[in-house]
C-alpha positions in Angstrom: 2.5 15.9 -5.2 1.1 14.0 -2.4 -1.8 11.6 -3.5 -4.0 9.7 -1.0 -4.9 6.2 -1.4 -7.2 4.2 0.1 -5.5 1.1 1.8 -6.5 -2.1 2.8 -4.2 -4.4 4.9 -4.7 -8.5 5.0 -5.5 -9.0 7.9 -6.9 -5.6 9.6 -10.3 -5.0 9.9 -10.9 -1.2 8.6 -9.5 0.5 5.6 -7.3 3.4 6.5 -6.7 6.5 4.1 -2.4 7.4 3.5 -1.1 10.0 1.9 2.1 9.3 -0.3 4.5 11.3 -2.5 4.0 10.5 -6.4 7.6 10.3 -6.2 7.6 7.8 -3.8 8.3 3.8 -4.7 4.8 1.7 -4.2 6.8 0.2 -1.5 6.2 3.4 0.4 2.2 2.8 0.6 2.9 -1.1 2.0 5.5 0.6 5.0 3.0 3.7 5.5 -0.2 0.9 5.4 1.2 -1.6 7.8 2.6 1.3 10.3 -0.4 3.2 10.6 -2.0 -0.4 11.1 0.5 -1.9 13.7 -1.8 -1.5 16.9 -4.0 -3.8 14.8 -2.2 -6.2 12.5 2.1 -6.9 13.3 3.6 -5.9 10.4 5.3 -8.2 8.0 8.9 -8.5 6.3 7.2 -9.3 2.8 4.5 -7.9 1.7 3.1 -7.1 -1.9 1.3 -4.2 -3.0 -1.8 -5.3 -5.2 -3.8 -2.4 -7.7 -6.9 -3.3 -9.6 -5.6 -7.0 -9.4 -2.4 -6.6 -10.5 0.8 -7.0 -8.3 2.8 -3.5 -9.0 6.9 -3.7 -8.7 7.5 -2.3 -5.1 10.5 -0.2 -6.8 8.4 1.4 -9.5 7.7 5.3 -8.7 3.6 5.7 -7.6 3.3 8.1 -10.3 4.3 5.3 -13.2 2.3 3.0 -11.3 -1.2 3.9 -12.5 -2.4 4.3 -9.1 -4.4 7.6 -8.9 -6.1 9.9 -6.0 -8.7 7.6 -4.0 -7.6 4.4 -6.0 -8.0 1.0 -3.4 -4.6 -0.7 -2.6 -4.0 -4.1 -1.3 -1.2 -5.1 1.1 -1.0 -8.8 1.0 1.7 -10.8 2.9 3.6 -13.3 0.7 4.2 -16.3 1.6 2.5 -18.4 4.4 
């Protein structure tokens, strides 16, 4: 089931909507994020996926994730 989620890239200066498969790792919404993004903000190697202010396991399937339809994501860079 596809489920869109609003993202929010470090970094860019809107918020852009991305639809994802619920099968999907969370992963998916940091590589979908940064490359609907890339005319904006160059995407980074390592990123983390943050959800109600917790950092979610970029392996861990969307659906198990807690993140739900409209829910706000965070793509942060790690590191410096």
């Amino acid at each position: 089931m596809l489920v869109p989620v609003y993202g929010f890239l470090r970094g860019d200066t809107i918020g852009l909507l991305v639809l994802v498969h619920d099968d999907e790792p969370v992963s998916a919404i940091a590589s979908k994020l940064q490359q609907a993004a890339a005319v904006r903000v160059a995407p980074r190697g390592s990123v983390r996926v943050v959800h109600e202010g917790k950092t979610l396991d970029p392996a861990m399937a969307i659906r198990r994730s807690g993140i739900e339809a409209l829910d706000r994501v965070d793509v942060v860079p790690e590191g410096p």
